[in-house]
PyMOL CGO cylinders between C-alpha atoms (Angstrom):
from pymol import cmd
from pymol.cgo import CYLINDER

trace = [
    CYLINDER, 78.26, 106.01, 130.65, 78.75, 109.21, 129.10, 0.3, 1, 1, 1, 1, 1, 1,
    CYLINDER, 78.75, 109.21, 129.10, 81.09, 110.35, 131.74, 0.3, 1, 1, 1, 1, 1, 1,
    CYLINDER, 81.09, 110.35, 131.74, 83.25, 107.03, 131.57, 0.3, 1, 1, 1, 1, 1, 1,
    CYLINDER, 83.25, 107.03, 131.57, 83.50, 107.54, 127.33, 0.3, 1, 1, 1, 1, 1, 1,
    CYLINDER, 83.50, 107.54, 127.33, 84.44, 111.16, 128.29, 0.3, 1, 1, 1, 1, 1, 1,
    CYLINDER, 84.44, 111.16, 128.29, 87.55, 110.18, 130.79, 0.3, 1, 1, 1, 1, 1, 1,
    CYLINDER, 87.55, 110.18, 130.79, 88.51, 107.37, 127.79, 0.3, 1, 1, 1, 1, 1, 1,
    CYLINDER, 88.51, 107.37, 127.79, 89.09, 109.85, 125.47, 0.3, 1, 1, 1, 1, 1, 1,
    CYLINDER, 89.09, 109.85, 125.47, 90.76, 111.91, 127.12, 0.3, 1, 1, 1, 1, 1, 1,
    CYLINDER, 90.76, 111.91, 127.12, 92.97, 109.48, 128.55, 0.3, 1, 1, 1, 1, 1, 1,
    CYLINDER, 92.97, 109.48, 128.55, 93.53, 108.39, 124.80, 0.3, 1, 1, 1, 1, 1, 1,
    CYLINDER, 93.53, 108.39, 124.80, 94.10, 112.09, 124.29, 0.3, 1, 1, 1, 1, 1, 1,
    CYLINDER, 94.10, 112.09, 124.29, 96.73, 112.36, 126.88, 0.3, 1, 1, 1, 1, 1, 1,
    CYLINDER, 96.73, 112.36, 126.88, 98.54, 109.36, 126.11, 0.3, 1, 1, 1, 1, 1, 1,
    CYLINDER, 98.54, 109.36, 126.11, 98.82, 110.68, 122.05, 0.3, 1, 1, 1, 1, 1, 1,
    CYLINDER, 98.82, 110.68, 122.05, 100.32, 114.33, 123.61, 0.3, 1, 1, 1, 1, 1, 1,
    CYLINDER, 100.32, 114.33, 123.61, 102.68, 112.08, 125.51, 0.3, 1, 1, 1, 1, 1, 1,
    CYLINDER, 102.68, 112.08, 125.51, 103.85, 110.32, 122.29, 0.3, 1, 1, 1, 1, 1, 1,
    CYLINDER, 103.85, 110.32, 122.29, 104.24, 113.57, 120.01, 0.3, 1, 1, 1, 1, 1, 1,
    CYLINDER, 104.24, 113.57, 120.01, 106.42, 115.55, 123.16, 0.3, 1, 1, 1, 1, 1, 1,
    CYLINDER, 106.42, 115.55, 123.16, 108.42, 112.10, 124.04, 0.3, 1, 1, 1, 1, 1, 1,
    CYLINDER, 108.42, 112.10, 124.04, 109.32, 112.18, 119.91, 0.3, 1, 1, 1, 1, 1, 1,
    CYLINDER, 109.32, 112.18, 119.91, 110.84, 115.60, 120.28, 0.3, 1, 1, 1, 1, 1, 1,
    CYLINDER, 110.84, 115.60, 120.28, 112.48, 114.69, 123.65, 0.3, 1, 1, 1, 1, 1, 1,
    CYLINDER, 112.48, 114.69, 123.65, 114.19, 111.47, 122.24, 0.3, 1, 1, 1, 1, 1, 1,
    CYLINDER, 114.19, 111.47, 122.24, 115.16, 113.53, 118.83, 0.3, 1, 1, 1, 1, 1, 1,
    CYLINDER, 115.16, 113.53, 118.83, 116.61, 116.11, 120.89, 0.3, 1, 1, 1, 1, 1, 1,
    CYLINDER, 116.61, 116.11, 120.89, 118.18, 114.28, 123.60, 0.3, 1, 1, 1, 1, 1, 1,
    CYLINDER, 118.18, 114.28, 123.60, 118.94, 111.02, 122.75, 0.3, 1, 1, 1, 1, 1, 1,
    CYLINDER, 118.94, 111.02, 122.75, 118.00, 107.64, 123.96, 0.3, 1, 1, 1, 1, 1, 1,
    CYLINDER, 118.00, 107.64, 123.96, 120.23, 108.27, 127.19, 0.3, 1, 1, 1, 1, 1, 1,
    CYLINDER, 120.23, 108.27, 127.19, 118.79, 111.72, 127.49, 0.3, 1, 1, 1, 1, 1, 1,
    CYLINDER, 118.79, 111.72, 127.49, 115.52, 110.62, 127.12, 0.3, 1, 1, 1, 1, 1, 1,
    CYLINDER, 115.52, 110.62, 127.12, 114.20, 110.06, 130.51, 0.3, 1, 1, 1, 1, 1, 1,
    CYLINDER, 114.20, 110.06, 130.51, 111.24, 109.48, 132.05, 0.3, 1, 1, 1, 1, 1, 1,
    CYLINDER, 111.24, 109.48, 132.05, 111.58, 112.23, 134.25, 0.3, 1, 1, 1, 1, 1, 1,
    CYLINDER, 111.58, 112.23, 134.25, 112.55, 114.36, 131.29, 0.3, 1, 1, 1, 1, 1, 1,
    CYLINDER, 112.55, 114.36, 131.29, 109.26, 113.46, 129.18, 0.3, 1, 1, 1, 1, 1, 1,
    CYLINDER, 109.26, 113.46, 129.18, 107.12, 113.74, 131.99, 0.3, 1, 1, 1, 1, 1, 1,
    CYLINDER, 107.12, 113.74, 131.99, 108.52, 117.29, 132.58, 0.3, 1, 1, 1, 1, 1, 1,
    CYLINDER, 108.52, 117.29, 132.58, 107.62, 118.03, 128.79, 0.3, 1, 1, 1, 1, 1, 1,
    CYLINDER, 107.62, 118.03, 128.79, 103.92, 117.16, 129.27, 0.3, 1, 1, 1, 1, 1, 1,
    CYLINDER, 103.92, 117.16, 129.27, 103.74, 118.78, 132.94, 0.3, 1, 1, 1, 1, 1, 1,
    CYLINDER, 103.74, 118.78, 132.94, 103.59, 115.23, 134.73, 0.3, 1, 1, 1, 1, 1, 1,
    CYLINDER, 103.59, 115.23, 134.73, 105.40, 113.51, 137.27, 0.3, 1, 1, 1, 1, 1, 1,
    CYLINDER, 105.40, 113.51, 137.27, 106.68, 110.66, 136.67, 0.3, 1, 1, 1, 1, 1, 1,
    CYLINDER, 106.68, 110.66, 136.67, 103.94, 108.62, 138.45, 0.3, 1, 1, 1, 1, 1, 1,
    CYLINDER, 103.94, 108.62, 138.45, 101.36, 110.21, 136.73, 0.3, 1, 1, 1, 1, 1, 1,
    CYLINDER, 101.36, 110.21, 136.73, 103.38, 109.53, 133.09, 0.3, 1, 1, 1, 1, 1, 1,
    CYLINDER, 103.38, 109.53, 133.09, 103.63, 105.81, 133.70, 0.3, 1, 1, 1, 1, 1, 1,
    CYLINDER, 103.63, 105.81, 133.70, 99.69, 106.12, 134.53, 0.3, 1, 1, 1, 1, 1, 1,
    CYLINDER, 99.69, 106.12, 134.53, 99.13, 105.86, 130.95, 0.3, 1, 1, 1, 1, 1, 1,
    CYLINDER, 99.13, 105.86, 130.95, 102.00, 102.82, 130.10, 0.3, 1, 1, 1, 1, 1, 1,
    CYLINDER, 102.00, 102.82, 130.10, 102.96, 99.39, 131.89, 0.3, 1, 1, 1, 1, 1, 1,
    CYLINDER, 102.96, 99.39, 131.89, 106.65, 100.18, 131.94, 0.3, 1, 1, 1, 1, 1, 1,
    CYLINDER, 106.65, 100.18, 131.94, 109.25, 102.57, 130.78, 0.3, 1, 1, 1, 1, 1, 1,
    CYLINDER, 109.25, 102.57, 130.78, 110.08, 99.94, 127.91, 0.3, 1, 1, 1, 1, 1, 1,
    CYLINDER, 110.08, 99.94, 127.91, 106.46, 99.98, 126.71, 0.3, 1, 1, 1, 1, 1, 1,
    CYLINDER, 106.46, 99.98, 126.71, 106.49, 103.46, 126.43, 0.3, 1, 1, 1, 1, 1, 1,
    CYLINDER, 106.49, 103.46, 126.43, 110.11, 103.73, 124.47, 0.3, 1, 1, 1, 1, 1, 1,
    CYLINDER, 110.11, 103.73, 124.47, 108.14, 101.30, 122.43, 0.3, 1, 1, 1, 1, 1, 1,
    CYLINDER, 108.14, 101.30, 122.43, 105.30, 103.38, 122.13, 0.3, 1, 1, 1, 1, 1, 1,
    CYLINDER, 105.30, 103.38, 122.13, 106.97, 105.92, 120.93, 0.3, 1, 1, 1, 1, 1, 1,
    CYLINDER, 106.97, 105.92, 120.93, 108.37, 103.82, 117.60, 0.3, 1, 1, 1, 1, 1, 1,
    CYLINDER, 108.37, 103.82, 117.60, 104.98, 103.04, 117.18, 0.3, 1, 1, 1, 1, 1, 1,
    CYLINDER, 104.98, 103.04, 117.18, 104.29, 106.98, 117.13, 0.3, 1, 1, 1, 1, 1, 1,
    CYLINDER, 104.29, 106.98, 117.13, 107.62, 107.54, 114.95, 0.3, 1, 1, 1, 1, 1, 1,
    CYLINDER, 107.62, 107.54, 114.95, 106.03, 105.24, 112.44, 0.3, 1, 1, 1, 1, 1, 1,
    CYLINDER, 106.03, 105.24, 112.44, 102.93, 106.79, 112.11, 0.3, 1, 1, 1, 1, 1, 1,
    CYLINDER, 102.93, 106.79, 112.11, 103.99, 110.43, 111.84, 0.3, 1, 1, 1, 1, 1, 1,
    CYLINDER, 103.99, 110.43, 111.84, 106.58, 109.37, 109.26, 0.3, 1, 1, 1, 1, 1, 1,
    CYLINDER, 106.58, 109.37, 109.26, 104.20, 107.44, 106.97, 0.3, 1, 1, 1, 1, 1, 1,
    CYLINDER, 104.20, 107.44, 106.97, 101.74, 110.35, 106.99, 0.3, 1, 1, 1, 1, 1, 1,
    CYLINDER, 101.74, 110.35, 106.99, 105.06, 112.23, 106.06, 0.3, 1, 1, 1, 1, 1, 1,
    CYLINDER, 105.06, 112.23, 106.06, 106.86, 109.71, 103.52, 0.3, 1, 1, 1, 1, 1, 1,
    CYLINDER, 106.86, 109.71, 103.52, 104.15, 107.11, 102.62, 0.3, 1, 1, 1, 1, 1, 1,
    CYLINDER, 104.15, 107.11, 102.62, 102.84, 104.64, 102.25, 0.3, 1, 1, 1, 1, 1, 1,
    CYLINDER, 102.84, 104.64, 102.25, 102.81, 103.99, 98.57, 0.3, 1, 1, 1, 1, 1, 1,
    CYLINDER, 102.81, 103.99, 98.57, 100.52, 101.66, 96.28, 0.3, 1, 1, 1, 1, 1, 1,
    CYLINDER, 100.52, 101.66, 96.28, 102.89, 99.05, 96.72, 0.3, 1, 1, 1, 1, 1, 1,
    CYLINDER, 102.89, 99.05, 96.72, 101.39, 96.86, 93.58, 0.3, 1, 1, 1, 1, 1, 1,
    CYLINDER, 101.39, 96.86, 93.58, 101.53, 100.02, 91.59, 0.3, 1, 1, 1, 1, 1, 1,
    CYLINDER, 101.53, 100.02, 91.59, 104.69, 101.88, 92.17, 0.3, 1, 1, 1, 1, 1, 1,
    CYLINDER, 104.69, 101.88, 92.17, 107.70, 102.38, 90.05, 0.3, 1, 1, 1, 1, 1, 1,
    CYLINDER, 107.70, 102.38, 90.05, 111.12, 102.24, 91.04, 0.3, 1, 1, 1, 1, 1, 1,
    CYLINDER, 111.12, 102.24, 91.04, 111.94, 105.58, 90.49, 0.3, 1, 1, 1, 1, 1, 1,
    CYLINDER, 111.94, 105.58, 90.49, 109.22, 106.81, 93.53, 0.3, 1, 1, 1, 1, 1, 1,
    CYLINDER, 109.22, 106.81, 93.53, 109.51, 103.97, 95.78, 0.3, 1, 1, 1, 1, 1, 1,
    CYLINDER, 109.51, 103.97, 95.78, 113.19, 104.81, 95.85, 0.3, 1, 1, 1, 1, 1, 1,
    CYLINDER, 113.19, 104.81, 95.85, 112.52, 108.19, 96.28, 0.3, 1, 1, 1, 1, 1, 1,
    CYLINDER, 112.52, 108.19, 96.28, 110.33, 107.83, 99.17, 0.3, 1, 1, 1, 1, 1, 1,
    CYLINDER, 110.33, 107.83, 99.17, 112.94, 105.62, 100.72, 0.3, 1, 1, 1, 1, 1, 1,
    CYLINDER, 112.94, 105.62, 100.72, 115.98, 107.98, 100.56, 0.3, 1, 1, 1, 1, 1, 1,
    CYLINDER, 115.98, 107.98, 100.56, 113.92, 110.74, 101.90, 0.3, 1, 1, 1, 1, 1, 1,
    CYLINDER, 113.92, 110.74, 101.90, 112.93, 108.43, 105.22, 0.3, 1, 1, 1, 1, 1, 1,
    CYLINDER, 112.93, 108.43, 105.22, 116.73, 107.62, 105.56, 0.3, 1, 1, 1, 1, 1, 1,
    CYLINDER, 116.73, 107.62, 105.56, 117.61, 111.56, 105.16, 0.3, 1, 1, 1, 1, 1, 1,
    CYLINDER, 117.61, 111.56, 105.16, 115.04, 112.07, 107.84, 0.3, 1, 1, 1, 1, 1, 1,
    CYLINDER, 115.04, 112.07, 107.84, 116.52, 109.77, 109.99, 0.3, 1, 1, 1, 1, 1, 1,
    CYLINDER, 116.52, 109.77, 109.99, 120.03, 111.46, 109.98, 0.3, 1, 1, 1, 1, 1, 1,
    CYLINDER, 120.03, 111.46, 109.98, 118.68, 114.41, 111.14, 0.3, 1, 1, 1, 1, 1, 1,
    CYLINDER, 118.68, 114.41, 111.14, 117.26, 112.64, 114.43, 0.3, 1, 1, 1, 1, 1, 1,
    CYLINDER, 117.26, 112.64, 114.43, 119.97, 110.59, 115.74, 0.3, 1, 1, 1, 1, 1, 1,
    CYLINDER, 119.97, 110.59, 115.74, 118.00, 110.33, 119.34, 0.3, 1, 1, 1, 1, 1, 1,
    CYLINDER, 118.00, 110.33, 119.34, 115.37, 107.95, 117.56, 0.3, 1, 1, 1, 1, 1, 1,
    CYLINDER, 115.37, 107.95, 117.56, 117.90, 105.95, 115.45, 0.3, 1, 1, 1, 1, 1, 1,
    CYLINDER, 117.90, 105.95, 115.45, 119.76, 105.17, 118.84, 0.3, 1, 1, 1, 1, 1, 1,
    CYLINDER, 119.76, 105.17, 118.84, 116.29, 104.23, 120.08, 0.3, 1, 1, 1, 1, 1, 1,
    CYLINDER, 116.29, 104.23, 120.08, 114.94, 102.18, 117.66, 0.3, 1, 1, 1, 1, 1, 1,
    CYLINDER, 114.94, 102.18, 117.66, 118.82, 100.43, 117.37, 0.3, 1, 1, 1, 1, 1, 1,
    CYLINDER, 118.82, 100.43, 117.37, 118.71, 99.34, 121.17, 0.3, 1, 1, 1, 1, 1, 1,
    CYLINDER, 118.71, 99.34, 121.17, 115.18, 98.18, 121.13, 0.3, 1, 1, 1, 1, 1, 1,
    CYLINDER, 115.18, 98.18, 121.13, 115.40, 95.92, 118.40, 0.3, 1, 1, 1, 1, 1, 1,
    CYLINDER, 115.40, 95.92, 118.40, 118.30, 94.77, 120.27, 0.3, 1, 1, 1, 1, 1, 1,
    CYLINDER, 118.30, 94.77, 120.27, 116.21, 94.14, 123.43, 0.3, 1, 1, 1, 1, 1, 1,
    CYLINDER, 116.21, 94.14, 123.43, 113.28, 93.26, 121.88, 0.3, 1, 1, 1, 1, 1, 1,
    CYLINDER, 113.28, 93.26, 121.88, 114.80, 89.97, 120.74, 0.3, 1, 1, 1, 1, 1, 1,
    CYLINDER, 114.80, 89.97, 120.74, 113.79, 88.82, 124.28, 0.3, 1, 1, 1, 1, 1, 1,
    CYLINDER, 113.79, 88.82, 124.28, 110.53, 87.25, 123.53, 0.3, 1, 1, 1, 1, 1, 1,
    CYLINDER, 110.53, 87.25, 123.53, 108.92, 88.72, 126.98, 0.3, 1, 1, 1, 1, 1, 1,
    CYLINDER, 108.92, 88.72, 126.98, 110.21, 92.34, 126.10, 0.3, 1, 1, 1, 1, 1, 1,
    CYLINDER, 110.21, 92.34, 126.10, 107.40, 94.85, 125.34, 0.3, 1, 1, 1, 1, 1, 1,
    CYLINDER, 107.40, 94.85, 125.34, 109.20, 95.59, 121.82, 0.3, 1, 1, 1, 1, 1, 1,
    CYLINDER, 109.20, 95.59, 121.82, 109.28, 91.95, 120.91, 0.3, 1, 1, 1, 1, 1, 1,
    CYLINDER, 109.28, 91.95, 120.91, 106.03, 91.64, 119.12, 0.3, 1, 1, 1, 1, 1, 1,
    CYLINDER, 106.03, 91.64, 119.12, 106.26, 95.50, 117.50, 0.3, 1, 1, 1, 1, 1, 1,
    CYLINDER, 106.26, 95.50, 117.50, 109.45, 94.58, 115.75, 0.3, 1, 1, 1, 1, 1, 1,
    CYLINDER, 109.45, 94.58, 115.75, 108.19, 91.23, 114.84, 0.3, 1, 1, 1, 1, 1, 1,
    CYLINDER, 108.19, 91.23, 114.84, 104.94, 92.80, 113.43, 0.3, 1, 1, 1, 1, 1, 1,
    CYLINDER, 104.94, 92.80, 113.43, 106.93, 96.17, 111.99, 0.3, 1, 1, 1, 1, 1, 1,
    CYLINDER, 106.93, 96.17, 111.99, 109.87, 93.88, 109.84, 0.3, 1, 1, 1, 1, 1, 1,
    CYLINDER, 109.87, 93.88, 109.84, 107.39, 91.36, 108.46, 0.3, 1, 1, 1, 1, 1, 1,
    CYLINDER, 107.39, 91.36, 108.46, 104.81, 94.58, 106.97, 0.3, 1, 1, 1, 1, 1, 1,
    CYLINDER, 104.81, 94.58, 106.97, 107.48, 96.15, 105.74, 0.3, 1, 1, 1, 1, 1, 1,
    CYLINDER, 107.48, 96.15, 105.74, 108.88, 93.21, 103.99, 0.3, 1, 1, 1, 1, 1, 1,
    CYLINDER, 108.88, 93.21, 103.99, 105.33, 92.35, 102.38, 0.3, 1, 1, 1, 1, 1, 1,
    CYLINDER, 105.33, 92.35, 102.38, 105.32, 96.15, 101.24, 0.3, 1, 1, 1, 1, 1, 1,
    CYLINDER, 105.32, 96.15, 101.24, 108.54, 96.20, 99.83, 0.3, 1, 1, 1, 1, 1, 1,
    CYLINDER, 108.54, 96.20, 99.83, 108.24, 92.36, 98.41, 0.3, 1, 1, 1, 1, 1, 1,
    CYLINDER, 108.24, 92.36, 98.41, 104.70, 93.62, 96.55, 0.3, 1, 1, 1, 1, 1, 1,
    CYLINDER, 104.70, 93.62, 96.55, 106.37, 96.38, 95.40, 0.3, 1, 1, 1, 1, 1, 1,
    CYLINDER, 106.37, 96.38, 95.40, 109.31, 95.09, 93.85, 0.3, 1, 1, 1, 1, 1, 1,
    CYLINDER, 109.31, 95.09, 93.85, 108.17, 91.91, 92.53, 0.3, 1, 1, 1, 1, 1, 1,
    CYLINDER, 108.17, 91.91, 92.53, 105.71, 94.92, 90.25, 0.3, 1, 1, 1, 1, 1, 1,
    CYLINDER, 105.71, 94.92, 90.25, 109.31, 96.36, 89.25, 0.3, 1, 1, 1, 1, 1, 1,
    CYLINDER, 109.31, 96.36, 89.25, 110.84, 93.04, 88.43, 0.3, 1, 1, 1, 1, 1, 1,
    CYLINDER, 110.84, 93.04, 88.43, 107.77, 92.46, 86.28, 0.3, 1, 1, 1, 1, 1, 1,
    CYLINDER, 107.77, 92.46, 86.28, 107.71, 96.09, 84.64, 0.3, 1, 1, 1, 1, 1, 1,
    CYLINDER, 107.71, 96.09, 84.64, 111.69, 95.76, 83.81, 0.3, 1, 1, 1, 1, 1, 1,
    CYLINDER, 111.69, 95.76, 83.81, 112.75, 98.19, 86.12, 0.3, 1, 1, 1, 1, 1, 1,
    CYLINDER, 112.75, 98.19, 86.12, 114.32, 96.17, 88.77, 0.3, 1, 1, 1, 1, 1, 1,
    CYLINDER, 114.32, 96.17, 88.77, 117.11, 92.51, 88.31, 0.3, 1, 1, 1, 1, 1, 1,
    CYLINDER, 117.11, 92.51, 88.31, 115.01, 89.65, 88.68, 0.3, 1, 1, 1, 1, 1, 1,
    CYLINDER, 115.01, 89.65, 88.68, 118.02, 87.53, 89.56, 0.3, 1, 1, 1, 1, 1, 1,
    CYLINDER, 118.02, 87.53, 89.56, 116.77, 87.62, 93.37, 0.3, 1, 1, 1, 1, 1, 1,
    CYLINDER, 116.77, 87.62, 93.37, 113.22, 87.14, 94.39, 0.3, 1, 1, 1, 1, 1, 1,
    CYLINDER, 113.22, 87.14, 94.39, 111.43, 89.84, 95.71, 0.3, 1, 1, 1, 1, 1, 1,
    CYLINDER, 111.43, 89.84, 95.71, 110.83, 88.14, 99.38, 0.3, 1, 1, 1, 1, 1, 1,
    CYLINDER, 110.83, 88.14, 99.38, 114.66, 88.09, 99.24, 0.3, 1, 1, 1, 1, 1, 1,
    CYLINDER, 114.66, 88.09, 99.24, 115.27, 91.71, 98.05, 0.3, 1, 1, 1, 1, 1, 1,
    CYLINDER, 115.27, 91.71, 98.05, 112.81, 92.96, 100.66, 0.3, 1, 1, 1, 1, 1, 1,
    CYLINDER, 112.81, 92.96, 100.66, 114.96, 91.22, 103.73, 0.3, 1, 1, 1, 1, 1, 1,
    CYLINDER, 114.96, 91.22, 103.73, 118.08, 93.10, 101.72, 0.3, 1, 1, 1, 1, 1, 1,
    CYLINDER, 118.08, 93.10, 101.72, 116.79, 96.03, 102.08, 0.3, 1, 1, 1, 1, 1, 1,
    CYLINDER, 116.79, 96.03, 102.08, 115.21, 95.58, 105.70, 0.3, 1, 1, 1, 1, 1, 1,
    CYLINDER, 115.21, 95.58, 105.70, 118.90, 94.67, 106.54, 0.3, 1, 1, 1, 1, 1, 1,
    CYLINDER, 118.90, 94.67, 106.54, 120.53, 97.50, 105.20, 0.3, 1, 1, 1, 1, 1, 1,
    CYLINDER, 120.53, 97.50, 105.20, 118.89, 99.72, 106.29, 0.3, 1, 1, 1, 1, 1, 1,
    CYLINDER, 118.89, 99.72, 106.29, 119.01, 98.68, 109.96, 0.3, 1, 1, 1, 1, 1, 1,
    CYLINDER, 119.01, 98.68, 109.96, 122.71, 98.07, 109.96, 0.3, 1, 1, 1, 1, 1, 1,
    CYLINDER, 122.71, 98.07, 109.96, 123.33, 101.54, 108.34, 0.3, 1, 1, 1, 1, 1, 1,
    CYLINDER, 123.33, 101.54, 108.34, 121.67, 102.87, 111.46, 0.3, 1, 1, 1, 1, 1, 1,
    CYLINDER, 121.67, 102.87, 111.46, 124.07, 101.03, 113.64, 0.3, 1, 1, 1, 1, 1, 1,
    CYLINDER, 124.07, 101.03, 113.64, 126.64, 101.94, 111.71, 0.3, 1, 1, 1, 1, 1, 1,
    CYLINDER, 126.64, 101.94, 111.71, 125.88, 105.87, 111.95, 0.3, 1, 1, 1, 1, 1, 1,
    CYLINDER, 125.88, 105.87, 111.95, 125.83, 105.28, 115.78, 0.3, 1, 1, 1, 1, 1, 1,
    CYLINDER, 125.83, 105.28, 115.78, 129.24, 104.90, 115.04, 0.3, 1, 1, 1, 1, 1, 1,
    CYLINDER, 129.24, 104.90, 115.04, 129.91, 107.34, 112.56, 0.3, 1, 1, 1, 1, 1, 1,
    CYLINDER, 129.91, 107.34, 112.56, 127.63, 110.58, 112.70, 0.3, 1, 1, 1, 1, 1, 1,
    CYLINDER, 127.63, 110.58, 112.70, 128.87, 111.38, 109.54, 0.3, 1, 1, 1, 1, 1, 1,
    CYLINDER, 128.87, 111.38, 109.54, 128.19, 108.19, 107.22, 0.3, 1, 1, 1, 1, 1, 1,
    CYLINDER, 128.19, 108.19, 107.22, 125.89, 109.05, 104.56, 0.3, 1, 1, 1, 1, 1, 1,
    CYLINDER, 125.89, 109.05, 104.56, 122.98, 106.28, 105.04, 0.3, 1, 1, 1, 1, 1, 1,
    CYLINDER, 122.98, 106.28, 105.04, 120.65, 107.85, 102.00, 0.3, 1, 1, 1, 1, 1, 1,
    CYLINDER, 120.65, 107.85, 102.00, 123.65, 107.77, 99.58, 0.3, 1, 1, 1, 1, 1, 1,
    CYLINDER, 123.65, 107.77, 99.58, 124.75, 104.29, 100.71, 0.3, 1, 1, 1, 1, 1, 1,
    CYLINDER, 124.75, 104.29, 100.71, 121.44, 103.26, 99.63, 0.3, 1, 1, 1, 1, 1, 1,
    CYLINDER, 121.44, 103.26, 99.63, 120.82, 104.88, 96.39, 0.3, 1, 1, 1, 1, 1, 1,
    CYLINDER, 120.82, 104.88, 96.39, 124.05, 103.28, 95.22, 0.3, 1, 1, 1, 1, 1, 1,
    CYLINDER, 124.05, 103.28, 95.22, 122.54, 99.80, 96.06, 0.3, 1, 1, 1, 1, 1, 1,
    CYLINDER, 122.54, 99.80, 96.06, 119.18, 100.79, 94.23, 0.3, 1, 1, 1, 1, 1, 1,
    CYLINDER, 119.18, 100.79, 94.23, 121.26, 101.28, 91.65, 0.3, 1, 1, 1, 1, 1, 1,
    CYLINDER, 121.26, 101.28, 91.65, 123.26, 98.35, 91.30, 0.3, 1, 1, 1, 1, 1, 1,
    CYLINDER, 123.26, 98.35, 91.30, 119.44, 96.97, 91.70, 0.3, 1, 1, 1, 1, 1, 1,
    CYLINDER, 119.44, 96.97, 91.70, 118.36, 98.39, 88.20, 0.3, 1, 1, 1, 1, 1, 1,
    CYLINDER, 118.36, 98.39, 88.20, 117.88, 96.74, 85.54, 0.3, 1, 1, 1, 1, 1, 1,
    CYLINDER, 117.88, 96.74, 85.54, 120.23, 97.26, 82.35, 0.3, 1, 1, 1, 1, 1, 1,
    CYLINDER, 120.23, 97.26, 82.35, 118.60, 99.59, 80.74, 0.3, 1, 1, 1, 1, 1, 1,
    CYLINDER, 118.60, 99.59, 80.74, 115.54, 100.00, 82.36, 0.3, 1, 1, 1, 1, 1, 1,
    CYLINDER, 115.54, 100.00, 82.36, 113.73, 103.42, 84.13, 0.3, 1, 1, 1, 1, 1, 1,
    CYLINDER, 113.73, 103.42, 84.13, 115.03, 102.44, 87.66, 0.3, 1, 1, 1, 1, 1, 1,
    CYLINDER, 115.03, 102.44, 87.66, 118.75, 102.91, 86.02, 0.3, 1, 1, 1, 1, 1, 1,
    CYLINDER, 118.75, 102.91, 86.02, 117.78, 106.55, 84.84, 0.3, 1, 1, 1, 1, 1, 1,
    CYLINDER, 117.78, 106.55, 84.84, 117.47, 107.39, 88.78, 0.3, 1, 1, 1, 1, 1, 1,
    CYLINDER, 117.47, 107.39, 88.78, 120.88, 108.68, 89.78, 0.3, 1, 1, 1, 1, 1, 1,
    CYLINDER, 120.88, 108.68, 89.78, 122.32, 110.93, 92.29, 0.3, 1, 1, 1, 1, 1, 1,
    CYLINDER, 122.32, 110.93, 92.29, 125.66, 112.31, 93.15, 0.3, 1, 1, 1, 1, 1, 1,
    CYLINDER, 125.66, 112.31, 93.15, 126.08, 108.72, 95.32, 0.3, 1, 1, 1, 1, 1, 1,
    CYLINDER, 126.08, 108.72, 95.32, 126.98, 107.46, 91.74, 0.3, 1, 1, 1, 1, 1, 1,
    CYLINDER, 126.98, 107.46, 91.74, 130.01, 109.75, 91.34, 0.3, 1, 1, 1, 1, 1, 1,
    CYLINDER, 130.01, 109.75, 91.34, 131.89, 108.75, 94.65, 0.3, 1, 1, 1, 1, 1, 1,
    CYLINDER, 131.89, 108.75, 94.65, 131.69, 106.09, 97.26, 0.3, 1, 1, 1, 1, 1, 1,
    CYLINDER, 131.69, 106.09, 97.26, 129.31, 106.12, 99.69, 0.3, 1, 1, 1, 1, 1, 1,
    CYLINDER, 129.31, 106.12, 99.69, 129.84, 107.57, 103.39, 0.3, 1, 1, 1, 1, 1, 1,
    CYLINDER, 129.84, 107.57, 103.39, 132.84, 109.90, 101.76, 0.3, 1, 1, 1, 1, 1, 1,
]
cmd.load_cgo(trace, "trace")
């Protein structure tokens, strides 16, 4: 018994030092870079004895979003979503987007899976189901505490705003495919802004987004 927990965890081991290398991989070269046989190089496997540890080459792309998400809310969040103020909830969401721009392999990742994983029987379908509706519930808590603290318009309910921001920030992502040089973090400050209520703290919060359009 021993010896069988032993082998688990360091099959549970392995597959977590696959994750971390694949995320530098992907960052580096890009989703079409990114292959199998290239991340199995990184971890000194073949590409056999990779796919020992997933199902498929999709489940391990998806794997790796999975991974993305974790190491960037150790690195950006999460917040006290009942409890935080405009000012840092906007804050930690600028910084994610700034991250993102500087990884362009993972935004073209996570931009065709949610593509694919609209297929119901695609190994991303249920993590992008799962990923969009905790977000929304984080950002819905958080905001509806802003709207209730004056910081934020309450002309749109928080469920609402949360889907608004969900949606903006995955079409910016598309839309830097496109154009490496769009601005995604400024593009969003400037709608945080024109979220703020007259008057209130959240309105205080401005960058140089505020001074010229975003994306120029």
């Amino acid at each position: 018994m021993t010896g069988t927990r032993g082998s688990y965890a360091k099959g549970i081991a392995k597959r977590e030092e696959i994750l971390s290398r694949a995320l530098e991989v992907v960052a580096r070269e890009g989703y079409r870079g990114a292959s199998v046989k290239e991340i199995a190089d990184a971890v000194g496997l073949s590409q056999a004895g990779l796919l020992h540890y997933f199902d498929s080459k999709e489940e391990l792309f998806t794997e790796i979003l999975r991974k993305r998400d974790e190491v960037d809310g150790a690195a950006y969040g999460p917040w006290d979503a009942e409890g935080t103020a405009l000012p840092e909830m906007r804050e930690a969401y600028l910084a994610v987007t700034r991250h993102n721009a500087e990884v362009p392999g993972l935004v073209q990742l996570f931009s065709r899976l949610a593509v694919d994983g609209a297929d119901p029987q695609h190994p991303a379908h249920d993590y992008f189901v799962d990923r969009g509706r905790r977000l929304r519930e984080t950002f819905a808590a958080a905001l509806a505490s802003q709207q209730a603290g004056g910081e934020l318009t309450d002309a749109v309910a928080p469920e609402t705003l949360a889907r608004i921001l969900q949606a903006v920030a995955d079409g910016l992502q598309l839309q830097f495919m496109l154009e490496p040089d769009l601005d995604m973090a400024a593009t969003i400050d400037a709608l945080f802004s024109a979220l703020a209520a007259p008057g209130g703290p959240g309105e205080a919060v401005r960058s140089s987004a505020d001074a010229r359009p975003p994306g120029s």
